[in-house]
N, C-alpha and C positions, 0 to 999 in steps of 0.2 A: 362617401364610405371608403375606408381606405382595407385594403388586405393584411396578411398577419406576415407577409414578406416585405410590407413594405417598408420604406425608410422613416425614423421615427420624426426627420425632418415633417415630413405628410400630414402629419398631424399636431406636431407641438413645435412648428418652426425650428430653424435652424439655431440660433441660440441657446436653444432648451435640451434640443436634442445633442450639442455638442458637448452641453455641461454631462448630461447621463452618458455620453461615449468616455468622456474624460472621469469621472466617480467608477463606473461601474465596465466600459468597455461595450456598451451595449450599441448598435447601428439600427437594427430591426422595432417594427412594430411587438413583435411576438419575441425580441428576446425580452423587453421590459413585461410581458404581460406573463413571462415566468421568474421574474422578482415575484417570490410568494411572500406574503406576510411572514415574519419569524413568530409573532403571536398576535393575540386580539386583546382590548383593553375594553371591557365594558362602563357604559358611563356610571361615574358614582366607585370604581373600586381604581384604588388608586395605587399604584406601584408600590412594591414592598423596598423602602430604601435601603435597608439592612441587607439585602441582597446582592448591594452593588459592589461592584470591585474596582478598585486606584483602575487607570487607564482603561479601560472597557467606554468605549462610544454608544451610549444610552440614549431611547428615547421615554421618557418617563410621564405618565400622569399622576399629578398631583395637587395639591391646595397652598396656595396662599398664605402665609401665617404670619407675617410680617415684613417691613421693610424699613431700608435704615441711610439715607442720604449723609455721610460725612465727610468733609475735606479730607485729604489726602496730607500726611503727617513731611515737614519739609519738601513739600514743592507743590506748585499750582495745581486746580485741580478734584476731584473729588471721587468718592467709589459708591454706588450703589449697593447694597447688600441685600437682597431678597431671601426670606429663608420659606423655604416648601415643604409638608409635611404630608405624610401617609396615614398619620395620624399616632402615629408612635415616635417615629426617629424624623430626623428633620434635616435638611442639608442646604446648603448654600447657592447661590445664583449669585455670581458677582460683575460688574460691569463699571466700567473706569469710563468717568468724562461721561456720564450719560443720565444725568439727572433727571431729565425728563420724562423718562421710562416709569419713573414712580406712579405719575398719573395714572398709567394704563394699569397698573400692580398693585390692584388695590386686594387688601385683606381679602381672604376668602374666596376669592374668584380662582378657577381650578382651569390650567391648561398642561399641556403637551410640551416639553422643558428637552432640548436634547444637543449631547455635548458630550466631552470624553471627559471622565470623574478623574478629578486629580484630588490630594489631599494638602492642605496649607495648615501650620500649626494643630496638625494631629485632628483637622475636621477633613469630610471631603466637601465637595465642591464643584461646581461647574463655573469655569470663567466664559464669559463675555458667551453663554449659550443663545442657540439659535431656539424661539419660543412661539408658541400660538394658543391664544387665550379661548379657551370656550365661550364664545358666546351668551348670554344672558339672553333667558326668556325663548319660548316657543319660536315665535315670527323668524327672528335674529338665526335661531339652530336651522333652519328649513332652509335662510337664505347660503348658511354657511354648508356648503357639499361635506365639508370634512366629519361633519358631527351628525349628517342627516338620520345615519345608522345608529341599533342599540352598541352595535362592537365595533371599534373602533382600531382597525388592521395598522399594526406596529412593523414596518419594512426592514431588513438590514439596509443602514443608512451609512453617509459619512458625515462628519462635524460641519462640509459644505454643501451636501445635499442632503437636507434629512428627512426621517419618514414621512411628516404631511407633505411635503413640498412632490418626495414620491407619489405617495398616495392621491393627489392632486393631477399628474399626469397622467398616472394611470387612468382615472376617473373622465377625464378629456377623449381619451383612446378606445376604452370601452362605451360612450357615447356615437361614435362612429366605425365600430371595424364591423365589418361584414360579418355574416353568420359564420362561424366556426365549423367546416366539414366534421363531420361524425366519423371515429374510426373505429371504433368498437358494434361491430355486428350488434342488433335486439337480443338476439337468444343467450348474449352473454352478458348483456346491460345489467340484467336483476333491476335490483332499485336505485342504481346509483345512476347519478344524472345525467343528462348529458354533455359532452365536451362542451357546447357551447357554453351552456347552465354551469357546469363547475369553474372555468374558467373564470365565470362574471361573480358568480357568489364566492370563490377565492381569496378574492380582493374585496365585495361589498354584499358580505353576509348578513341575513336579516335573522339569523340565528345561530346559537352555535351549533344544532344540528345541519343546519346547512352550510356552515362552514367546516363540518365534519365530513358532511357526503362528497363535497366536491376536497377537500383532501383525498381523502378515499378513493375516488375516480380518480385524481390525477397523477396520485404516485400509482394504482393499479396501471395506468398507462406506460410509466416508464418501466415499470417491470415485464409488462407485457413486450416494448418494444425490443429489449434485450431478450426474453425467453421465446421472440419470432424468428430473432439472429440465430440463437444459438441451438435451435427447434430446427429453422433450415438449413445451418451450417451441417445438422449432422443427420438430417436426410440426405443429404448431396454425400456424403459422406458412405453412407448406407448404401450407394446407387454405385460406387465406385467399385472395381473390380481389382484384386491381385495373384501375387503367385501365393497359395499355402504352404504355410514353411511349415511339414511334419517334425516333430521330435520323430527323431530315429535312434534304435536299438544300434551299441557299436558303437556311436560316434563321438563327438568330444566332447559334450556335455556326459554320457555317460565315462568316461574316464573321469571326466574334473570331478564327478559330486562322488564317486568312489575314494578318490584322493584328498576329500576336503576333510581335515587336520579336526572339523568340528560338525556337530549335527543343524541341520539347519531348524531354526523355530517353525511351529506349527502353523507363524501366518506368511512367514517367508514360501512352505510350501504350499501354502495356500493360495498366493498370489501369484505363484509359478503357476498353478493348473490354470488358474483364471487367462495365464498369457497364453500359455500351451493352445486353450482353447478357443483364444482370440489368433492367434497366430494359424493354425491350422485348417482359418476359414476363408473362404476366395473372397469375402470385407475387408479392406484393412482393420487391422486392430488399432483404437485410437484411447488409449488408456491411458489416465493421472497415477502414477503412484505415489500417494503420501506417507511419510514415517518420520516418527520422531527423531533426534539427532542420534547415529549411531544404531538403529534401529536394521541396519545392514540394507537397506535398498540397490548397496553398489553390484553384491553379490546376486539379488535378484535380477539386474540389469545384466551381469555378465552372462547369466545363464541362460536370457532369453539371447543376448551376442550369440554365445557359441550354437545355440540351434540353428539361428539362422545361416552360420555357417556351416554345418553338417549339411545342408541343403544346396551347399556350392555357393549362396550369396556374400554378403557385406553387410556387417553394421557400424555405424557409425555414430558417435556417443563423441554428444556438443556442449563443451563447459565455457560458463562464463566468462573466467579469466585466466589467463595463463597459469599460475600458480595452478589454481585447481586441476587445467589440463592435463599438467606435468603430475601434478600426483598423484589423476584418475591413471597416465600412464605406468607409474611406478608401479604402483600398486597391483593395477590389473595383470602387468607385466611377471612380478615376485608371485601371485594369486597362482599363476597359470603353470607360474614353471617352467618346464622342459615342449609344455603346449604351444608357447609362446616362440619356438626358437626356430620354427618352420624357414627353410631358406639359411638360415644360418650354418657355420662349419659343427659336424658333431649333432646338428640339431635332429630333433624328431620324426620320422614320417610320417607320424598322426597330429601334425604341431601344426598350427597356423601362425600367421605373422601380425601382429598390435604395432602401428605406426603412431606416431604425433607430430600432429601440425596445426603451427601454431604461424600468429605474423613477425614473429623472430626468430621462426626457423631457417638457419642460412641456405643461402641459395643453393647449393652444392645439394645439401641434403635434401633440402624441398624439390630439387628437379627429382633426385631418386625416389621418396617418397610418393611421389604423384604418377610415374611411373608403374608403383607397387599396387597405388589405388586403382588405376587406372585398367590394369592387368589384371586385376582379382587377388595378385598375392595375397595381398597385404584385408587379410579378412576380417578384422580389427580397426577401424580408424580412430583415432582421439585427437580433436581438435576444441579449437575455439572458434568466433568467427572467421575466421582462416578456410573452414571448412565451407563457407560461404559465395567462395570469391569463384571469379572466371579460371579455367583451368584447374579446376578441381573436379574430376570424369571418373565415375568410379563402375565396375565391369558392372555389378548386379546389387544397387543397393535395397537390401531387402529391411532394414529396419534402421529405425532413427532412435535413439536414446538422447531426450535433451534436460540433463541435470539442472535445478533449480531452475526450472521454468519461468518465475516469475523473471529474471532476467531478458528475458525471450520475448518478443512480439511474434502473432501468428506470420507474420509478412515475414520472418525471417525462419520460421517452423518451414514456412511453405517454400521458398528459397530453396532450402537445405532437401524437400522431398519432387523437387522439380530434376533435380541430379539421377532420378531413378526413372528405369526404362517405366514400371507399373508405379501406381501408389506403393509407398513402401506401409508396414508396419509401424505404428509410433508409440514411444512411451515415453512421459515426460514423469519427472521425480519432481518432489519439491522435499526440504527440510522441516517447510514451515509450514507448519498443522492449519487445517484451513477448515474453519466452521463449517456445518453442514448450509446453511441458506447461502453461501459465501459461493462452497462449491455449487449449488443449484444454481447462483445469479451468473458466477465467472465462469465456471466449467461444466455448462450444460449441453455440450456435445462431447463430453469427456464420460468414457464407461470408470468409476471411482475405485480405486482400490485403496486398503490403509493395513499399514503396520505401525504395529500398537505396543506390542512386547520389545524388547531388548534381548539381543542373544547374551546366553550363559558366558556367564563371568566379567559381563559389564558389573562395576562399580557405585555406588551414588554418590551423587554431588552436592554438596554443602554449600551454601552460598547465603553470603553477610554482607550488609551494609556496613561501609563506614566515612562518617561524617570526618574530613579533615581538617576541619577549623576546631571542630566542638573535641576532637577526638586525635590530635596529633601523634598521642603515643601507640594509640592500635595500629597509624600507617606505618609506623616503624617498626612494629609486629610483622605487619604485611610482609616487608623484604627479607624480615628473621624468617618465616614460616616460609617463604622461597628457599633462604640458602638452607633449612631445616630438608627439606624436601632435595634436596639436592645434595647434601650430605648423605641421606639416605638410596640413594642411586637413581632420584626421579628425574625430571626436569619443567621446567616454568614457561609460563607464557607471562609479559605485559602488554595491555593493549589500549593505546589513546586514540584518539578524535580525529589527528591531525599528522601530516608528517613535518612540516616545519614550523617555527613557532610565530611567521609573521601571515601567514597563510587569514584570508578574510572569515570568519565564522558568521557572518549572515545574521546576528544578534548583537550589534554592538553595542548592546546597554547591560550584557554580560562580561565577566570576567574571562580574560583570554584562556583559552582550553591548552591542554598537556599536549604537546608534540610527541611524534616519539622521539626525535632526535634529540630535544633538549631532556627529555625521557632516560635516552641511552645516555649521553655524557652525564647526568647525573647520575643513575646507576654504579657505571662503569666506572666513575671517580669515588662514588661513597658506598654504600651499603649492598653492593656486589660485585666490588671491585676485586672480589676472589674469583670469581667464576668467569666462565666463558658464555660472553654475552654475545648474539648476532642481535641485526639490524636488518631488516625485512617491512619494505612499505612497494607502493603502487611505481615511483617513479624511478626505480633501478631498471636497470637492464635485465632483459628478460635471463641470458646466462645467469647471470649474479642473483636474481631471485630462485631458480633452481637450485644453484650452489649452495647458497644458503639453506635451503628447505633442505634440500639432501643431506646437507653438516647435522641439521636440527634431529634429523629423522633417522642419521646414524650414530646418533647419540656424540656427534661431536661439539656441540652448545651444548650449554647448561640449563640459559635463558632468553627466550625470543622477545625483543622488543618490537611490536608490530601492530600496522594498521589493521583494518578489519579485512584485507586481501585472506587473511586465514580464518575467514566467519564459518567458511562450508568448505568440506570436501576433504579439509588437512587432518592427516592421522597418526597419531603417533600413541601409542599405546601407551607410552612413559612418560606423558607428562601431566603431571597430578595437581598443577595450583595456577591460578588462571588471575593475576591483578588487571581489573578493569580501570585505567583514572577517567575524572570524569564521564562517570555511568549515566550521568543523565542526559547526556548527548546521544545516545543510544536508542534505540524502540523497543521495547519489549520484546519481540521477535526476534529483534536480532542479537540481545542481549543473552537468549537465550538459547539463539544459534553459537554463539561466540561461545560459551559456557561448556558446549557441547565436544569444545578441544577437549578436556580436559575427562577424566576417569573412562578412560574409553580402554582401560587395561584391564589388572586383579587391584591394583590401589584405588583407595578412594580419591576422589577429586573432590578440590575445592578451590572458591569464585569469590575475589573479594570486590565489590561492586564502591569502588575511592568518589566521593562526591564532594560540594561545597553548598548542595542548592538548601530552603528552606524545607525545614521538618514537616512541615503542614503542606509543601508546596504537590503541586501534580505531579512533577518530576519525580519526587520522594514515592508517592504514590506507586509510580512503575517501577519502582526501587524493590521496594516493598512484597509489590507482587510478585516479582521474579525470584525474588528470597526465601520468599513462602512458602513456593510450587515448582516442582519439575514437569509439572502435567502441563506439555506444550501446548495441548488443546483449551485448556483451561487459560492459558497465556494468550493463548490467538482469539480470546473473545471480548479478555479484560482488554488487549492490543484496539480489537477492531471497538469496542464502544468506546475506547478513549480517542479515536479517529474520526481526523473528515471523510467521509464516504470514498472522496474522489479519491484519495491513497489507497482504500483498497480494490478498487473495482477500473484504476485507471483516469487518465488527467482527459478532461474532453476541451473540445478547444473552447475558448473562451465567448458567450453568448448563445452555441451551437442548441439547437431543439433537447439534442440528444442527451446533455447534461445534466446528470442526474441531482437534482434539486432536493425531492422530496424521498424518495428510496433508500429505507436503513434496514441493512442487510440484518441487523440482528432482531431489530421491534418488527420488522415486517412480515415477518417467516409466513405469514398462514398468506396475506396478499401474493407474496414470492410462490406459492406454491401453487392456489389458483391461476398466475398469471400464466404460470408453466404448463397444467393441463389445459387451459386454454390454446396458448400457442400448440402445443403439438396437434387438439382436434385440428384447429383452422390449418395449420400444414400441411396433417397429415390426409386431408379432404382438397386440398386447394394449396401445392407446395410451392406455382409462384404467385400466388394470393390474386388471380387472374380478375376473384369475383370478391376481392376485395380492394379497389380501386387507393381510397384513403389510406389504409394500414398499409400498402404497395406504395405509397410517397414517403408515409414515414420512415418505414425501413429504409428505402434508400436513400433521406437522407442521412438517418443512422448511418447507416456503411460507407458513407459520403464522409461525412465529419470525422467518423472515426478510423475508416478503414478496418473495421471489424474488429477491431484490436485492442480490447479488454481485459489481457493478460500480463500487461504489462509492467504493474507492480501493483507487490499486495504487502 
């Protein structure tokens, strides 16, 4: 008997097990025995061939219908042609120099056919496939394991190891591993089977309701072991103690929203009492705020700042990349005023000081600045990871602001709250609307807040596809309706893929993507060679990307040629038309973070989405959507079902337990949500699961493998 830790040598020799290390990555007993089926095939119904698509690696059942031994036309030789049907559409089996294979291929006989579909003279086809014939007759099916079952488990495979050959190992391994520990308490079992029993009918169900139960069971497993993490992360959470930071009467927050130029929306102050409320309690406050682009998050963020500062502490407010830094500084800086000028000549005595630092902040300055932090002046800080590093000592950091979250691992959240004498207070923002089961998988030690509304006198934003092969004359529309807009006293954004045009794109069987450099010398030589165009990507120097932003932002550009470094955070009220090239290099999300530059004034805005891909294709599809709809929420769900799970929920290492397999955040909602009041009873009764032995190894392998760290990108 061998264990579910052990090495897959242990059971299926070294050979066998080095070929599944090399296909799939896999070393353990127990990572192969979470290769789940991708479906089941029952005997007698045969693959729907119309369904297949050019390059897709298939395993297929199907029938026999003929075959065709002919020489080979100028030179030695001969091709087999086997044709297989579903009983409607029929496809090909072809095989070179192998004549002999017709014996076994005789009419009618139905096997297991699997290969990656190509098409040859407008049929498709599988060349030189790997195959396994069913059996004839009762006796022959009993002695053949592969067929023993009515369902017949379909693996994701490769064109060198494929699914029986899978299916085949598995069946070796499940004849000798030990009994499967139980992790699931009785009182929460209901009727679904047990770990061992789901495991084994997974892979060799004698029904499809019992290969329904043990799915059932085993994605409720990974969701429970994620809502144990994130159930105890925020008791420990709950257990911890701070200083309460009162809103007080008098102080800067009541000057600033006296002097705000506008009224705040009813969920902006909505989510200020929410923080007010979470702030003024000896818990730290650990709160998500989510909002549409533009939806003012920053001004919520600034106001829970300035409280913490009326209380004598520091807040500090973490953006992802310099850019964004520099313009959360600008901004908060122009926001504040005369508040901001604390320590300065002429400046305020009710003013505090906003610093920035970033890792190209010159020495000079960085000594002063750390200084400021260090001292308390500087009651403000706006960094990037900078703010991360050794010698960064700040007097009383009372709250953490960390913009676009997803950017973020908790190991660097926690980093950043290790700089404080007490837990500090946290708020993290995101842009990107995040489904409700999304938030209960990824941020279930997160108290949720959402802004929904748009403040008065936001704009709408118009947004069109257009095809540039099918449709040449609308692209040159594009750069009219730029310099239109800019006649008119707006200004423009372009934004491509890539900053240089020989840079690797990861898809070499596509045509090479838009730079922007070869972007801007085109521009800047034809169809905007009036204007004043900047040039804005990731590998300038930090001065020079500010300079830039700052020319753009005081209206010295006309037109920003630029990578997605201005996807979040960049504000310019005046610039009203936004050319995407190549939009299908894009995500949904973040096509519609990008979009989000634009009508953030009184003018409308509008997004022209430059493509080349096919009208039918999935790319088109995201096109589309985003065209359609400004409702971000509605975008982050069409995003996440056209997604692999692991992009939104986090990359796990490769083979590890905790790799979520079967858990889809959008089909699973009602499992997701039992899994959660499960974990919190068992928590909330037994917080280090003392008397639960089994779900006590799982978890820690969980937080082994992944270091807790399911924030990571969504």
């Amino acid at each position: 008997m061998v264990a579910l830790n052990a090495k897959l040598s242990a059971a299926l020799g070294d050979r066998t097990a080095k070929a599944l290390n090399t296909a799939f990555g896999y070393s353990t007993i127990e990572d192969l025995l979470r290769h789940y089926p991708r479906r089941y095939v029952a005997r007698g119904e045969l693959t729907d061939i119309d369904e297949l698509k050019d390059g897709d690696v298939v395993t297929i059942l199907a029938e026999i219908v003929d075959t065709n031994n002919r020489p080979m036309r100028g030179r030695k030789g001969s091709i087999l042609e086997v044709r297989v049907s579903d009983g409607k559409k029929k496809l090909s089996l072809t095989f070179f120099n192998q004549a002999w294979r017709e014996r076994e291929m005789r009419v009618g006989r139905t096997g297991l056919f699997a290969g990656k579909i190509g098409t040859y003279k407008g049929a498709r086809q599988l060349a030189h496939p790997e195959y396994l014939l069913i059996p004839d007759g009762t006796d022959s099916d009993e002695a053949a394991g592969e067929f023993a079952g009515k369902l017949i488990p379909v693996y994701p495979a490769t064109a060198k190891f494929p699914s029986w050959k899978i299916g085949q190992c598995i069946r070796t391994i499940l004849d000798v591993i030990d009994e499967i520990p139980e992790t699931l308490p009785d009182q929460y079992r209901g009727d679904l089977p047990s770990a061992h029993q789901a495991l084994h009918d997974i892979h060799l169900p004698e029904s499809h309701l019992a290969a329904t139960k043990s799915l059932e069971r085993l994605t409720f497993d990974e969701a429970l072991a994620l809502q144990l993490l994130l159930a105890r992360r925020r008791h420990q959470f709950e257990s911890l103690h701070t200083t309460p930071r009162l809103f007080r009467s008098g102080g800067l927050l009541e000057i600033f929203d006296n002097n705000l130029p506008f009224e705040l929306t009813a969920g902006q102050i909505e989510v200020g009492n929410e923080i007010e409320s979470d702030m003024k309690s000896q818990r730290p406050m650990h709160r998500l705020l989510q909002g549409e682009v533009g939806s003012g998050k920053t001004i919520v963020a600034l106001r829970a700042l300035l409280a913490v500062v009326d209380t004598g502490g520091q807040g500090a407010l973490l953006a992802p990349t310099e850019v964004l830094a520099a313009q959360h500084f600008r901004s908060i800086s122009a926001t504040l005023g005369e508040l901001a000028t604390a320590g300065m000549l002429g400046g305020s005595d009710r003013a505090t000081r906003v610093v920035l630092l970033t890792g190209s902040t010159p020495a000079p300055v960085r000594k002063e600045v750390l200084a400021q932090i260090k001292d308390g002046s500087a009651g403000i800080v706006i960094g990037t990871h900078a703010l991360l590093s050794e010698g960064v000592d700040f007097a009383d950091l009372g709250l953490i602001v960390v913009d676009e979250q997803h950017r973020f691992g908790v190991e660097q959240r926690d980093a950043l709250k290790l700089k404080a004498q007490l837990p500090p207070h946290l708020l993290v923002m995101t842009a990107t609307p995040i489904p409700r089961t999304v938030a209960m998988t990824v941020f279930g030690d997160l108290d949720i807040s959402t802004l929904t509304e748009l403040p008065k006198g936001r704009s709408p934003i118009t947004t069109h596809v257009i095809h540039e092969v099918e449709k040449p004359h609308y692209v040159e529309r594009a750069w009219e309706r730029i310099l239109e807009e800019v006649g008119n006293g707006a200004q423009a954004y372009v934004v491509a893929p890539r900053i240089e045009s020989g840079e690797k794109d990861g898809d070499e069987s596509r045509e090479q993507a838009h730079s922007v450099e070869s972007l801007y010398q085109f521009l800047t030589k034809g169809p905007l060679k009036s204007l004043r165009v900047g040039l804005l990507h990731g590998k300038l120097p930090s001065d020079e990307k500010d300079r830039i932003m700052r020319s753009f932002a005081q209206g010295d550009i006309d037109c920003l040629v630029a990578t997605t470094v201005i996807e979040v955070g960049v504000d310019v009220p005046n610039a009203t038309v936004m050319v995407i090239a190549d939009a299908d290099r894009f995500g949904i999300s973040q096509l519609h973070q990008l979009r989000g530059r634009v009508g953030r004034g009184s003018k409308a805005g509008l997004c022209l989405l430059l493509t080349t891909v096919d009208e039918q294709s999935a790319a088109m599809e995201r096109l589309q959507a985003v065209a359609s709809s400004v409702d971000g929420f509605e975008l982050a769900r069409v995003d996440l079902d056209q997604r692999r799970e692991g992009d939104v929920l986090g990359t796990a290492q490769s083979g590890s337990r905790s790799q979520l397999r079967l858990l889809r955040v959008l089909r699973d909602e009602k499992i997701i949500e039992h899994a959660r009041e499960v974990a919190i009873c068992i928590i909330a009764a037994d917080p280090e699961l003392v008397n639960h032995s089994a779900l006590r190894d799982e978890l820690a392998m969980l937080e082994r493998d992944e270091r807790s760290d399911f924030i990571e990108k969504a």
